[in-house]
C-alpha positions as a Markdown table, in Angstrom:
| # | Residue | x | y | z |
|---|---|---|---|---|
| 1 | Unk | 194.2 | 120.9 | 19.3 |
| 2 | Unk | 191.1 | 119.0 | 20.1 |
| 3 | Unk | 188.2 | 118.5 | 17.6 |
| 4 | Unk | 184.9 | 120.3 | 18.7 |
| 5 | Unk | 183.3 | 116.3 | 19.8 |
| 6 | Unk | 186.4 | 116.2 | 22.6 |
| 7 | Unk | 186.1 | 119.6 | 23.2 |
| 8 | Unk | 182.5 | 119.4 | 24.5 |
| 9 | Unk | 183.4 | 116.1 | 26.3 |
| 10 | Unk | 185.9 | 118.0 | 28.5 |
| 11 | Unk | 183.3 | 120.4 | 29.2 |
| 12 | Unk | 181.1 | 118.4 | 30.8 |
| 13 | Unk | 183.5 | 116.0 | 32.8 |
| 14 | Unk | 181.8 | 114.7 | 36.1 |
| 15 | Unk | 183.8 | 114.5 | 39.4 |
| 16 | Unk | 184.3 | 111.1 | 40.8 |
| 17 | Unk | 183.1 | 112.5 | 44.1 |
| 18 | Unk | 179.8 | 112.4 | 42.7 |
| 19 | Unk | 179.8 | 108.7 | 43.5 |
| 20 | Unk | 179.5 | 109.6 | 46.8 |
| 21 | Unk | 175.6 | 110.5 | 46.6 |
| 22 | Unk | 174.0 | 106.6 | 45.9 |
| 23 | Unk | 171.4 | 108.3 | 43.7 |
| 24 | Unk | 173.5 | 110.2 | 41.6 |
| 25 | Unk | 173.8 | 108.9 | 38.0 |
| 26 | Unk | 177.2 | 108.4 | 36.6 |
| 27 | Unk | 178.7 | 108.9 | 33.6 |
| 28 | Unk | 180.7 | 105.9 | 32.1 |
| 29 | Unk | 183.8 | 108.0 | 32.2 |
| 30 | Unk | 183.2 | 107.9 | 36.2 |
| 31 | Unk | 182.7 | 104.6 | 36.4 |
| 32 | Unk | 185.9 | 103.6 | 34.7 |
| 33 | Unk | 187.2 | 106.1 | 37.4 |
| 34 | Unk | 185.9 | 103.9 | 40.2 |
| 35 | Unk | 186.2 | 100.5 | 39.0 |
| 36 | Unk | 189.2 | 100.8 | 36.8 |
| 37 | Unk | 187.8 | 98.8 | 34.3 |
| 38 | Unk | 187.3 | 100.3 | 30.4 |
| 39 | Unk | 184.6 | 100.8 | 28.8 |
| 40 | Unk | 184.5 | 97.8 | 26.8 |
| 41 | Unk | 184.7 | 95.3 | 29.9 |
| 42 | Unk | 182.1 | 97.3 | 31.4 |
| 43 | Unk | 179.3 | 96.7 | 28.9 |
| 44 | Unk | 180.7 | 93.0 | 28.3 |
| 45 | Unk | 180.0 | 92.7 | 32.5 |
| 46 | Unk | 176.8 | 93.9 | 32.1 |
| 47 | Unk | 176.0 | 91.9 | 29.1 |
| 48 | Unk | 177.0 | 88.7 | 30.9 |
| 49 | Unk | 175.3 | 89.6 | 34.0 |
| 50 | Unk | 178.0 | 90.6 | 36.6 |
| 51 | Unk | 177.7 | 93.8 | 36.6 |
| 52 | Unk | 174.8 | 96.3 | 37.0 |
| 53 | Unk | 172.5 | 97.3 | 34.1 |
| 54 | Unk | 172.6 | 101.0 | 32.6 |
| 55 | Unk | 169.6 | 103.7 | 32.9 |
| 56 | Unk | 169.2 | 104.6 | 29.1 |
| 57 | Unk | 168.1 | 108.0 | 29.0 |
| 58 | Unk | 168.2 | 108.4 | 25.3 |
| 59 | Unk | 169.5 | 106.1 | 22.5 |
| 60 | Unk | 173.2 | 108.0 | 22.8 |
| 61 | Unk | 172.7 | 108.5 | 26.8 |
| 62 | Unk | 173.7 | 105.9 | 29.1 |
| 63 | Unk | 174.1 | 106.1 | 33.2 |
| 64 | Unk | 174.8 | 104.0 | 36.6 |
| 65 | Unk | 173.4 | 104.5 | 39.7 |
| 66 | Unk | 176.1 | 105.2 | 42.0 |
| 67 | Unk | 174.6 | 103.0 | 44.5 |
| 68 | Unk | 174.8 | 100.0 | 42.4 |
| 69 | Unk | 178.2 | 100.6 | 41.0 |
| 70 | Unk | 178.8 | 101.3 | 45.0 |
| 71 | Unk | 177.2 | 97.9 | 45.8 |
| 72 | Unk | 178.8 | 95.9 | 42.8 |
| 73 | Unk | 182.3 | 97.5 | 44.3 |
| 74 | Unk | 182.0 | 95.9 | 47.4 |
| 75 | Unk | 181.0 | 92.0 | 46.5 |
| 76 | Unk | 184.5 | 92.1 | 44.3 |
């Protein structure tokens, strides 16, 4: 049975096809979708530089644009 936290996750899952709008804002559960990296590498990427900086909307609130995670998908 899943605790109430992963129960609210589920909830609010966003499709991967939202990546297809280069304004949209994704969720870091979609951008382990597109980039199959986790979600460790990702902030250790952005951290060092290679990879493209969060929107903080709050201080529990994170999100890419899909344009940039778009962009950073095609230099690899």
């Amino acid at each position: 049975m899943d605790t109430p936290a992963q129960a609210k996750r589920s909830r609010f899952k966003q499709p991967v096809e939202a990546a297809s709008n280069p304004a949209a804002l994704l969720r870091i559960e979609t951008v382990q979708a597109l980039t199959g990296l986790g979600r460790s590498s990702i902030y250790a990427r952005v951290k060092e530089g290679s990879f493209p900086h969060q929107i903080s909307l709050s201080t529990r609130c994170s999100r890419w644009r899909a344009g940039d995670v778009a962009a950073w998908l095609e230099s690899q």
